[in-house]
C-alpha positions as CSV (number, residue, x, y, z in Angstrom):
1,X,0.0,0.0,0.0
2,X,1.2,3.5,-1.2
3,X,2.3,5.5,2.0
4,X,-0.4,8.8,2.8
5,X,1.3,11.7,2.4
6,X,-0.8,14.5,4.2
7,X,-2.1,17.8,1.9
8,X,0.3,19.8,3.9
9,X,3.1,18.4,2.4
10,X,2.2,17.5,-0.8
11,X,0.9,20.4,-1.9
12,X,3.7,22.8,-0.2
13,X,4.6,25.4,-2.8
14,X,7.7,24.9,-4.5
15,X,7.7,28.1,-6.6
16,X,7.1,31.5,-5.3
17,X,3.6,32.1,-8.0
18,X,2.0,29.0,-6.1
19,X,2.3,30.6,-2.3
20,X,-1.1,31.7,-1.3
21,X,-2.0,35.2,-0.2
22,X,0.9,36.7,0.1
23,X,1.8,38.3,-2.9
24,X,3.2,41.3,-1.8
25,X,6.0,39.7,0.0
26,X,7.0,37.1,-2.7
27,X,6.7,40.2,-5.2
28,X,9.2,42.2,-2.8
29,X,11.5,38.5,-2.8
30,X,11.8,38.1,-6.3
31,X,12.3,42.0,-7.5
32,X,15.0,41.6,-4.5
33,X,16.6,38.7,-6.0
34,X,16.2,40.1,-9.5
35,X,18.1,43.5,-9.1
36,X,20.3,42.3,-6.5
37,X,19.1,44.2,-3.7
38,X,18.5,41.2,-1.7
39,X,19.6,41.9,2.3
40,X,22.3,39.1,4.4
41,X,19.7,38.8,7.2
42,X,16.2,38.8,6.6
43,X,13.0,37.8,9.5
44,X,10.0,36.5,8.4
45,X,7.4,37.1,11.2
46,X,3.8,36.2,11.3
47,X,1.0,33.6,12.5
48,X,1.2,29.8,12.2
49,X,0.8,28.2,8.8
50,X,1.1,31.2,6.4
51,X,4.1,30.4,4.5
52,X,7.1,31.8,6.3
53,X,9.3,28.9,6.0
54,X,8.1,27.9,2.6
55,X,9.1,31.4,1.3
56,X,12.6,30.5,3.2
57,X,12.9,27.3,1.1
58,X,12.2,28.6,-2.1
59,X,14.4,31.9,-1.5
60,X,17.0,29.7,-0.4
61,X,16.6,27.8,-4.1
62,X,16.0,30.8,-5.8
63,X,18.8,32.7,-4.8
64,X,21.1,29.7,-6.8
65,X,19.1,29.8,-9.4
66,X,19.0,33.4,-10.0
67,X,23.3,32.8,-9.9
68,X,23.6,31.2,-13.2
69,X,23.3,27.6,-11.3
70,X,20.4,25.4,-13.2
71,X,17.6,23.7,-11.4
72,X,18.6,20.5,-11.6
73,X,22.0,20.9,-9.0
74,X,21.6,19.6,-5.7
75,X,21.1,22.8,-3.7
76,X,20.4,20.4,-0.2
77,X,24.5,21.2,0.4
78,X,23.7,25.1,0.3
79,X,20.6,25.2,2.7
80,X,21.0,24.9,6.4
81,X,17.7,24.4,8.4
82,X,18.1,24.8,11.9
83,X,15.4,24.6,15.0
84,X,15.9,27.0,17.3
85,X,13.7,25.6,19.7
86,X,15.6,22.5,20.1
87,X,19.5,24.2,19.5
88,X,19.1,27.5,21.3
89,X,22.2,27.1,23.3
90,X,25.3,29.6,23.3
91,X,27.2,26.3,21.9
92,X,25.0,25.9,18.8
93,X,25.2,29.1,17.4
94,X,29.4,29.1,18.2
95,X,28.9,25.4,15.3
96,X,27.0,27.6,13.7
97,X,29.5,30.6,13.1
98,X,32.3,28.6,13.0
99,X,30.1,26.3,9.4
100,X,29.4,30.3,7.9
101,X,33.0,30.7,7.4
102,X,33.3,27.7,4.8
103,X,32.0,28.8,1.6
104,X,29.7,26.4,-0.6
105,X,30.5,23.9,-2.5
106,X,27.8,24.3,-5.6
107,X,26.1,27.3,-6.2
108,X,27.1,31.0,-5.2
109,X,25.4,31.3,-1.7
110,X,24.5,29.2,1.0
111,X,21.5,30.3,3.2
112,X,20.6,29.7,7.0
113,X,17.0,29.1,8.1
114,X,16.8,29.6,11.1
115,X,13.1,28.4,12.5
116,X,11.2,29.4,15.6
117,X,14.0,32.5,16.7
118,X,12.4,33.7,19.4
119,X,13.4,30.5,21.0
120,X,16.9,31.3,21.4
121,X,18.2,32.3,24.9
122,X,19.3,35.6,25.8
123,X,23.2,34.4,25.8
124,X,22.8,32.9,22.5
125,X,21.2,36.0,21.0
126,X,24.2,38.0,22.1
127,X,26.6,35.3,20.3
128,X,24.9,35.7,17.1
129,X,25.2,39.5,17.3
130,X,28.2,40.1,15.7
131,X,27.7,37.1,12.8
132,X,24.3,39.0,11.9
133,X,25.9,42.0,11.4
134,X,28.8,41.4,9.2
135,X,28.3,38.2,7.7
136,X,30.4,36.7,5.2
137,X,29.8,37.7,1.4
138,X,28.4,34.2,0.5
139,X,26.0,33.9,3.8
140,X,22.6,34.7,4.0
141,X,20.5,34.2,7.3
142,X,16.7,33.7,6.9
143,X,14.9,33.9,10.6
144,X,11.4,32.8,11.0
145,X,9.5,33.4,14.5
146,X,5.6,33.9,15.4
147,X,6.4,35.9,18.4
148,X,8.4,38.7,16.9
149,X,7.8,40.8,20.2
150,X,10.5,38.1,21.7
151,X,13.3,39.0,19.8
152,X,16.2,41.7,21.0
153,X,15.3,44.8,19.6
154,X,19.4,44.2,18.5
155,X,18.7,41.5,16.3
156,X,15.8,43.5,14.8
157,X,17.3,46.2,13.7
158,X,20.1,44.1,11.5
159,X,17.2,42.5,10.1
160,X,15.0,43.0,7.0
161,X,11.5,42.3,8.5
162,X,9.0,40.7,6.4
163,X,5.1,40.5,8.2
164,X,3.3,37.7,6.7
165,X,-0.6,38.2,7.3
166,X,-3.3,35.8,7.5
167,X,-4.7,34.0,4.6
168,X,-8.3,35.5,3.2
169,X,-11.4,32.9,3.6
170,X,-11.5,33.8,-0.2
171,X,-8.3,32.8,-1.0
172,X,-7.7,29.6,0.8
173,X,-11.2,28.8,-0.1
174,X,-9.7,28.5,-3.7
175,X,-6.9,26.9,-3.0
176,X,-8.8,24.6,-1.6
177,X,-10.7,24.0,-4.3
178,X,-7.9,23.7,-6.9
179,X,-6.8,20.9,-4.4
180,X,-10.0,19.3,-4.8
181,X,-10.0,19.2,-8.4
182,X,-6.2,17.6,-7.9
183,X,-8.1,14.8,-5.9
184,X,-10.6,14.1,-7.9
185,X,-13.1,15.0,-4.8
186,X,-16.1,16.5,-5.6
187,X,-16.5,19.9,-2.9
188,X,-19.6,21.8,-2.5
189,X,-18.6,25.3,-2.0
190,X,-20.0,25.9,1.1
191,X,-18.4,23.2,2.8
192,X,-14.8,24.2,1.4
193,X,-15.8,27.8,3.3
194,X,-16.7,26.5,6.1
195,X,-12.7,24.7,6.4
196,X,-11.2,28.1,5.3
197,X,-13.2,29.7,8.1
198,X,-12.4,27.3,10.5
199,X,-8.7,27.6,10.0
200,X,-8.8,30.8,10.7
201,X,-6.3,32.4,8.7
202,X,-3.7,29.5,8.5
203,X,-3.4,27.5,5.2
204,X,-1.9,24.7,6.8
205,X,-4.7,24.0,9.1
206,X,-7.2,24.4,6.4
207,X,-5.3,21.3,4.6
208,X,-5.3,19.8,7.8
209,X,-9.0,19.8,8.3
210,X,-9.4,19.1,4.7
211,X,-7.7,15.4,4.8
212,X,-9.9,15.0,7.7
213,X,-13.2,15.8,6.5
214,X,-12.1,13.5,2.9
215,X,-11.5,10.8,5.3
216,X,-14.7,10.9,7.3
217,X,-17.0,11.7,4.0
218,X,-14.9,10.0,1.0
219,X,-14.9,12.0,-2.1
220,X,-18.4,13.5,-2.0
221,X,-17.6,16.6,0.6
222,X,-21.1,18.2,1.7
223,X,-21.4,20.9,3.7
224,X,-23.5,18.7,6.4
225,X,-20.6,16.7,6.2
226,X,-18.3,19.0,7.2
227,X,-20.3,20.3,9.9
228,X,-20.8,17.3,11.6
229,X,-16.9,16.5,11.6
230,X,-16.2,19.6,12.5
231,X,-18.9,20.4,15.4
232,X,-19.9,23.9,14.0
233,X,-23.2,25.1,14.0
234,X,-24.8,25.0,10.4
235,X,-25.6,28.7,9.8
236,X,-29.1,27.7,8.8
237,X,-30.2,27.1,12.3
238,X,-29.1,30.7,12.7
239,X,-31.5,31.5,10.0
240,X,-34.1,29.6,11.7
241,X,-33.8,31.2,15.0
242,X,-33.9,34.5,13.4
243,X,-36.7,33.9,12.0
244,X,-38.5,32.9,14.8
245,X,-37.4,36.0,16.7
246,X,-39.1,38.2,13.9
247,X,-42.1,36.4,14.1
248,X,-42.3,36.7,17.9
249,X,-42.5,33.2,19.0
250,X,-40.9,33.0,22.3
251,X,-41.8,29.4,23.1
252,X,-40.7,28.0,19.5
253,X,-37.1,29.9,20.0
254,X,-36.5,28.3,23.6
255,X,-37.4,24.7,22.2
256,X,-34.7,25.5,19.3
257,X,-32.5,26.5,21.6
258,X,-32.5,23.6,23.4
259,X,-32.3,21.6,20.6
260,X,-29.3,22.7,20.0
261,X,-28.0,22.3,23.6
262,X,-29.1,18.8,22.5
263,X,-26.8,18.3,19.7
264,X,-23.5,19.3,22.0
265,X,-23.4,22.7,21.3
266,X,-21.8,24.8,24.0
267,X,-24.7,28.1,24.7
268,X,-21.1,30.6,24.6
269,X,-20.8,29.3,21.4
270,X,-24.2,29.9,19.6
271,X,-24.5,33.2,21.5
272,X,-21.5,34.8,19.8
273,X,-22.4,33.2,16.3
274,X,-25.8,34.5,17.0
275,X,-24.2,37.9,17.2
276,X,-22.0,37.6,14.1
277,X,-24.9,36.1,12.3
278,X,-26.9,39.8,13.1
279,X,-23.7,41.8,11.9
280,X,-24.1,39.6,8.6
281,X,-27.5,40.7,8.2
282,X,-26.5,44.3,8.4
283,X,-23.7,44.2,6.3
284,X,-26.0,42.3,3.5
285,X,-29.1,45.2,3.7
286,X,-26.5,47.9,2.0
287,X,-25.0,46.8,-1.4
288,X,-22.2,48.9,-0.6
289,X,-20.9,46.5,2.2
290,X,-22.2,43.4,0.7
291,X,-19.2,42.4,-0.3
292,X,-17.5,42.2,3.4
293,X,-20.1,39.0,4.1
294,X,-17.3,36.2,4.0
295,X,-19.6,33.5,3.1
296,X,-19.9,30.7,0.3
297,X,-22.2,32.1,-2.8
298,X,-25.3,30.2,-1.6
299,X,-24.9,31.2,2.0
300,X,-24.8,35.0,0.5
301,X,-27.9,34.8,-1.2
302,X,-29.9,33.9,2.2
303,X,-28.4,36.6,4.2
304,X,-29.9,39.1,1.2
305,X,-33.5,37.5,1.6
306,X,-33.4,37.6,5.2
307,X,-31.8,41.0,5.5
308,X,-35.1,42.3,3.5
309,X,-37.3,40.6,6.1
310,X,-35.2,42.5,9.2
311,X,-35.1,46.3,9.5
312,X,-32.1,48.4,10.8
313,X,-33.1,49.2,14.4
314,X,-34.1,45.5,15.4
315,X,-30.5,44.2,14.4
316,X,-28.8,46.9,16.4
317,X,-30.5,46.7,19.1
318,X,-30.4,42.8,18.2
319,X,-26.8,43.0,18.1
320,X,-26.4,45.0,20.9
321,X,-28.2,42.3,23.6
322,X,-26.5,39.2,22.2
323,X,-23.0,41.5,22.5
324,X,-24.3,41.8,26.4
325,X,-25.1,38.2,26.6
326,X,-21.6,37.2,25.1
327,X,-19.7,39.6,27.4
328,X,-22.0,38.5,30.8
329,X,-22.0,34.7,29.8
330,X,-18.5,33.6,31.5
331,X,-19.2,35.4,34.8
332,X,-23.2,34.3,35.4
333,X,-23.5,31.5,37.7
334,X,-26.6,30.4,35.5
335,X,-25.6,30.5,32.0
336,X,-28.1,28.7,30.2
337,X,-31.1,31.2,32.0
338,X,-29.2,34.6,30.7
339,X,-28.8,33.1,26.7
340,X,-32.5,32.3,27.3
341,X,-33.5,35.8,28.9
342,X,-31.6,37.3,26.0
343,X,-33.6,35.3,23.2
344,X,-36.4,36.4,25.1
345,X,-35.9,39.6,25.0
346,X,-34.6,39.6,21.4
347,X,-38.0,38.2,20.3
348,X,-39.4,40.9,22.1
349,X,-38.2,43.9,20.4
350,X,-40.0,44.3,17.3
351,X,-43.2,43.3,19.3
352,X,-46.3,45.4,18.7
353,X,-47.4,45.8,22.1
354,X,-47.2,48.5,24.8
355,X,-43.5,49.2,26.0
356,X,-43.1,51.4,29.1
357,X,-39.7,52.4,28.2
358,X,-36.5,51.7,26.0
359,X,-35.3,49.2,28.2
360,X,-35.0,45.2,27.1
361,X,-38.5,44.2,27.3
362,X,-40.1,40.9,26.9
363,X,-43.3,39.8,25.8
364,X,-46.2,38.7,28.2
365,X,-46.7,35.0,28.3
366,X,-51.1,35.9,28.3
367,X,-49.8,36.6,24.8
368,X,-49.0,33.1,23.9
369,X,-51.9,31.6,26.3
370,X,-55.2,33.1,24.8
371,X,-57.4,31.2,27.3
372,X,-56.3,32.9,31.0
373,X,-59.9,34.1,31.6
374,X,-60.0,37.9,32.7
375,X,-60.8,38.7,36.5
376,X,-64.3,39.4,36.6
377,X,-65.5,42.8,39.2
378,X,-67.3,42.5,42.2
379,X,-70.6,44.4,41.4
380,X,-70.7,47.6,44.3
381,X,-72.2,46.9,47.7
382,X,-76.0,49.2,47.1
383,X,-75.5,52.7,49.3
384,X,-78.4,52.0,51.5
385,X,-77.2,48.8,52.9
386,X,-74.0,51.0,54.2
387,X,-76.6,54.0,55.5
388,X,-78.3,51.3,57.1
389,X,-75.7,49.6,58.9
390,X,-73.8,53.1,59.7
391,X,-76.7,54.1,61.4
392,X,-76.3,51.0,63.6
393,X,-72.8,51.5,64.4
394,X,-73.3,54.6,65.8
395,X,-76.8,54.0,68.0
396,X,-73.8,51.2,69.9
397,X,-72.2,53.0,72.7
398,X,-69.1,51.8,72.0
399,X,-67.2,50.8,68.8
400,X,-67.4,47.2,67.5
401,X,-63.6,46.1,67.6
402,X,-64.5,42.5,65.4
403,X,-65.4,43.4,61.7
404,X,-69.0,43.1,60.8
405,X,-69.5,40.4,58.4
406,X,-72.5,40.8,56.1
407,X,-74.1,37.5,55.0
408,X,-73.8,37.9,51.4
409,X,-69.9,38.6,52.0
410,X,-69.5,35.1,54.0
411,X,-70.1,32.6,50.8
412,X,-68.1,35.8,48.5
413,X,-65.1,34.2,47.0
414,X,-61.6,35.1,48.3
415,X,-60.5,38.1,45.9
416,X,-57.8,37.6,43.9
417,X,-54.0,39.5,44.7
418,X,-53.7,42.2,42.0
419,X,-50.1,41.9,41.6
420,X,-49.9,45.3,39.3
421,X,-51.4,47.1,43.0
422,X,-49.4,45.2,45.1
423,X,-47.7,47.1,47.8
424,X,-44.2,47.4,47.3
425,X,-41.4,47.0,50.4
426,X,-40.4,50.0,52.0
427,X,-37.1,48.8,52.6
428,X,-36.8,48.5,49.0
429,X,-34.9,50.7,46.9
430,X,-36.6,49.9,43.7
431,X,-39.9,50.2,45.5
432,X,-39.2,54.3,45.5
433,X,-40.4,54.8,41.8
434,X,-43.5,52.3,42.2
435,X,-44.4,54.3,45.4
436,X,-44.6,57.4,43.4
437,X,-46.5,55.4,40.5
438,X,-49.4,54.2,43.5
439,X,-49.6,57.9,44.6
440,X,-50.3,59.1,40.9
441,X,-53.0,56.5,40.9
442,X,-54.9,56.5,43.6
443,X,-54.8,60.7,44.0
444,X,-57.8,61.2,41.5
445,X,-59.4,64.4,40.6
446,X,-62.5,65.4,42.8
447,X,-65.6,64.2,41.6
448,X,-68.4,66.4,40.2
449,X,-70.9,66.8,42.8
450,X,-73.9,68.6,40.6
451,X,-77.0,67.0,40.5
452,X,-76.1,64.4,43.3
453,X,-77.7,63.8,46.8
454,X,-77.1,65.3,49.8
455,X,-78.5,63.7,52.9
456,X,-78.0,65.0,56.6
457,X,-75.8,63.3,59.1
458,X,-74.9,62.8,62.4
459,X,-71.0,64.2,63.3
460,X,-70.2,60.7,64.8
461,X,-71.4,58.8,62.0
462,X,-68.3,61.1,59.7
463,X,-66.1,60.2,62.6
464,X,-66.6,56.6,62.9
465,X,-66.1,56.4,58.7
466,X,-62.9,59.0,59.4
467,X,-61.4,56.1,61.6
468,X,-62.4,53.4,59.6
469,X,-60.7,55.0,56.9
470,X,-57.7,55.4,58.8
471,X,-57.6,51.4,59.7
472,X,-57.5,51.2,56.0
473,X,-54.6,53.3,54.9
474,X,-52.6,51.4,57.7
475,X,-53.3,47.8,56.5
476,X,-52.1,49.2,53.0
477,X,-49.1,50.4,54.5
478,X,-49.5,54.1,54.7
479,X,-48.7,54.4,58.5
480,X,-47.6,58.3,58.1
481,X,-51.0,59.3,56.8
482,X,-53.0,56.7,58.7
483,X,-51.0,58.4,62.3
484,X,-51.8,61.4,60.9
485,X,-55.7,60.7,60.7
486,X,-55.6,59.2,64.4
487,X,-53.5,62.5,65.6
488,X,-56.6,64.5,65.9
489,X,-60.5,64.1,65.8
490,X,-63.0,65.5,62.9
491,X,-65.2,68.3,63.8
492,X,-68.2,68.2,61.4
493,X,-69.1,72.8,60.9
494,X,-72.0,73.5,58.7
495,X,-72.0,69.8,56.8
496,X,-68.1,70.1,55.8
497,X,-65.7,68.1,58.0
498,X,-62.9,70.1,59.8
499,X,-59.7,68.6,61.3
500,X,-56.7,70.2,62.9
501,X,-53.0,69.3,62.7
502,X,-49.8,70.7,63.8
503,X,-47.9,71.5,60.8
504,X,-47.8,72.7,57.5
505,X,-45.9,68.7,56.5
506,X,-48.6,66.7,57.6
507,X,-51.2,68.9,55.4
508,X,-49.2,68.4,52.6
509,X,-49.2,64.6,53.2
510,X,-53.0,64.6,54.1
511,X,-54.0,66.6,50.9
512,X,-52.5,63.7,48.9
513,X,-55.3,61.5,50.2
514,X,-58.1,64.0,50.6
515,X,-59.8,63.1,47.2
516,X,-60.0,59.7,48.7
517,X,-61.2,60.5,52.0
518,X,-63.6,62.3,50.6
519,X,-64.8,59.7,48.0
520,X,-64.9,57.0,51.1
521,X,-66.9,59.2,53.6
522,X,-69.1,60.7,50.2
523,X,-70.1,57.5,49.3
524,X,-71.2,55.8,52.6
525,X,-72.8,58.9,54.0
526,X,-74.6,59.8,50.6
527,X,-73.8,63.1,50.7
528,X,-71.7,64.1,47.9
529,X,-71.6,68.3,48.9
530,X,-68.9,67.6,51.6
531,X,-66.1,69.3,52.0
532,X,-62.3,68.6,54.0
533,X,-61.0,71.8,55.3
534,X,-57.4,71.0,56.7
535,X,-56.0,73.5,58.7
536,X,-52.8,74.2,61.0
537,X,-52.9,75.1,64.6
538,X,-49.5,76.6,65.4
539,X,-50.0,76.2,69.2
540,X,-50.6,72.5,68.7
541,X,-47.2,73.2,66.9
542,X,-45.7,74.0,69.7
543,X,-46.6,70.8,71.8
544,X,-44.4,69.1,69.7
545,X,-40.9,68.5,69.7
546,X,-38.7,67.4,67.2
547,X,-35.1,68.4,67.6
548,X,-32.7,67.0,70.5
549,X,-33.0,70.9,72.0
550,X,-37.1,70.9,72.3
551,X,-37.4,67.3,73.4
552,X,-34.9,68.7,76.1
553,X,-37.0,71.3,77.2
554,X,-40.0,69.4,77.7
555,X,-38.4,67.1,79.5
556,X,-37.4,69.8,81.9
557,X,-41.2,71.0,82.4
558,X,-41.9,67.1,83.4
559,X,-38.8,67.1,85.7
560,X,-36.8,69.5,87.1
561,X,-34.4,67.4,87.8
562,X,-32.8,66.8,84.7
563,X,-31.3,69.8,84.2
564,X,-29.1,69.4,87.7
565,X,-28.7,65.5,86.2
566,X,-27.2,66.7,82.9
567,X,-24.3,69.2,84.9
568,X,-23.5,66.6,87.5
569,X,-22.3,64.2,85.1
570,X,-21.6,67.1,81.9
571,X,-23.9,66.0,79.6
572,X,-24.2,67.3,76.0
573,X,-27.8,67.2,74.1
């Protein structure tokens, strides 16, 4: 059986015209070598598999050549390969001076590769100084690194530096193809773009991954094929999620998504596609750019269809949450719930509903489960059952503490907890803006009271509802107001309700509330022409104290004492 002999080295360029992508540098090589302008030390620098020490080899040849020599001499005697990684002792660069000296046997020069440079040791770097400098007339040193930043910034500057750049998708898509043809393997073009993107710049690795996938699939090379070997996500199940997010369905994208959790696909990684998959849709809507989509010809033609279907401020904003996600994704503790939370809101954006604000927003599930019924309102307890059962209240002499429970409220069904009216925590520091939200909505305008009965009642009857209004506000939490209520009893002055407090703060507070008050009392007294009058009693002022230096003083009209106390012992307020 004929021994494999891998792409990589079968296919390895032997002339400069063959070396793919960088034809700037092999240009600059042979006009070099053509006008004799060709430097003693050169340093090819750049990533992995690019071409730096094939461009060495076939310098190395061509310098001969270019001599008068003919291509069919043995050259082997005139090149010198050496691993820096394995010989970067002070020792094997003194063999190595001490071998320039000797001049070449065949040919005019002979030429030093030096591979992987940066390996050398400090010491050794030092020892080659001098050689590098002024090397003999028929020496040439060729030094190839990835890691230029390694090198002595002496050993630089005696170099000619040559930056080898990454191969284009484009170009090692159709070297790749030429290949194929060589094989007699028939490629579909998408699959051969897919292996250019996935070697990432580095023709090597695309031949690499290209004797892989011909083993696994034979010689029909599909791009399903390729994608399977190669665990990357098919871009058409980016196309499909897309989709979905345009047509709102927040269920159907979460089942995708775990789908293709399913298949082995890490959530990091179809986040971040996701992403580039939403640039590639904005780069496809403008003809202009079209051309920066590095994708196969039938891969190009979907992002244009689907491009029409999505408008500009969806994929920025689209682009800007699955950004968010990608950067958040390492540090969340629950990974899988933030991609999810981000495809929520992503199907959310172009959604037709109410949005409060501009911040990510995400559609209500009633809006994918049509048959939640609606909460149905409890018809109004009739006026003259409240009159009647006031006017029991206050014949008692004294107050019922229990609740009175009606019988058609004992069979009533349990209300339901309005969640939207819920009662935030006042410890809460988000619960400052939904405070201010409550306020705005249950401070209502005062009712018209035109053409609306006004019957005649007793002052204790307003005072009983004034403190059964006041229980109320405390269960819902409004202790300030519901204090301020208890601070003081109603007097009722020519059918308008008067009440007294002791500064101008707590009227403030209590004319938030009067429209309610006055609706509650209104209501259950049936007499809509009453009126609150708040007013502020500045002795009653006085009997309060609120700073260290008042509270002092009236605890010196209690005690007499405490003044003596506070100099024994030198007290401060």
């Amino acid at each position: 059986m004929e021994q494999f002999i891998v792409s990589a080295r079968k296919y390895r360029p032997q002339v400069f015209e063959d070396v793919v992508g960088q034809q700037a540098i092999t240009n600059t090589l042979e006009n070099a070598i053509k006008n004799n302008h060709l430097a003693q030390a050169l340093l090819f620098t750049g990533p992995r598999g690019v071409g730096k020490t094939t461009c060495a080899r076939i310098l190395a040849k061509k310098i001969n050549e270019n001599a008068g020599e003919t291509s069919e001499d043995d050259f082997a005697f005139n090149i010198f390969e050496l691993d820096a990684a394995s010989n970067n002792s002070v020792d094997d660069i003194r063999n190595l001076t001490e071998q320039v000296r000797i001049p070449p046997q065949t040919g005019k020069y002979k030429v030093y590769i030096i591979d992987e440079v940066h390996m050398l040791s400090q010491a050794a770097f030092n020892a080659f100084l001098k050689t590098l400098e002024e090397p003999p007339a028929h020496a040439i040193f060729i030094l190839a690194t990835t890691e230029k930043h390694k090198i002595i910034p002496t050993i630089l500057s005696r170099c000619q530096i040559f930056d080898f750049k990454r191969i284009g998708v484009l170009d090692a898509k159709n070297y790749l193809v030429k290949i194929a043809k060589e094989e007699g393997i028939n490629a579909d073009d998408d699959a051969l773009h897919i292996i250019a993107q996935k070697a990432d710049g580095a023709m090597r690795d695309a031949l690499s991954i290209f004797d892989r996938v011909v083993s696994f699939s034979g010689t029909e090379l599909t791009r399903k094929a390729v994608t399977e070997n190669l665990n990357v996500l098919d871009y058409d199940e980016y196309f499909i999620t897309t989709s979905l997010l345009l047509e709102n369905k927040i269920p159907e994208v979460l089942v995708h998504f775990n789908t293709i959790l399913a298949k082995g696909f890490d959530g990091h990684h179809f986040i971040a596609g996701l992403a580039a998959h939403f640039r590639d849709l904005m780069v496809a809507k403008d003809r202009i750019t079209v051309g920066l989509l590095e994708v196969g010809d039938n891969a190009k033609q979907k992002y244009l269809e689907q491009s029409e279907q999505c408008d500009l401020t969806f994929l920025l904003k689209a682009i800007e949450l699955s950004n968010d996600c990608d950067l958040k994704y390492k540090t969340s503790k629950n990974q899988r719930l933030l991609v999810e939370l981000t495809l929520m809101q992503l199907a959310s954006i172009n959604f037709d509903g109410e949005k409060k604000n501009n911040k990510p927003f995400i559609i209500a599930a009633l809006h994918f489960n049509k048959g939640i019924k609606a909460r149905t309102k409890k018809a109004p307890i009739p006026t003259t059952e409240i009159k009647e059962q006031l006017k029991k209240e206050a014949i008692a002499p004294t107050p019922v503490s229990k609740p009175i429970i009606k019988e058609k409220e004992k069979h009533a069904p349990k209300p339901t907890i309005d969640a939207k009216n819920r009662r935030p925590s006042a410890l809460s520091l988000k619960s400052i803006g939904r405070k201010k939200e409550i306020d705005e909505i249950e401070v209502k305008d005062a009712e018209e009271v035109d053409n609306k009965p006004t019957d005649d009642f007793a002052e204790n009857q307003a005072q009983l509802l004034w403190k059964k209004y006041s229980e109320k506000l405390s269960e819902k939490g409004r202790i300030s107001a519901s204090s301020i209520m208890t601070a003081n009893v109603p007097k009722v002055i020519d059918k308008n309700i008067h009440f007294v407090v002791a500064s101008e703060m707590m009227k403030s507070q209590l004319e938030k509330f009067k429209p309610n008050i006055l609706g509650y009392i209104r209501e259950r007294l049936n007499s809509y022409k009453i009126q609150l009058i708040i007013t502020v009693n500045e002795e009653q002022l006085k009997r309060y104290a609120y700073t260290p230096q008042e509270k002092y003083q009236k605890l010196k009209e209690i005690n007499t004492h405490i003044e003596e106390f506070k100099k024994t012992f030198d007290l401060d307020i």
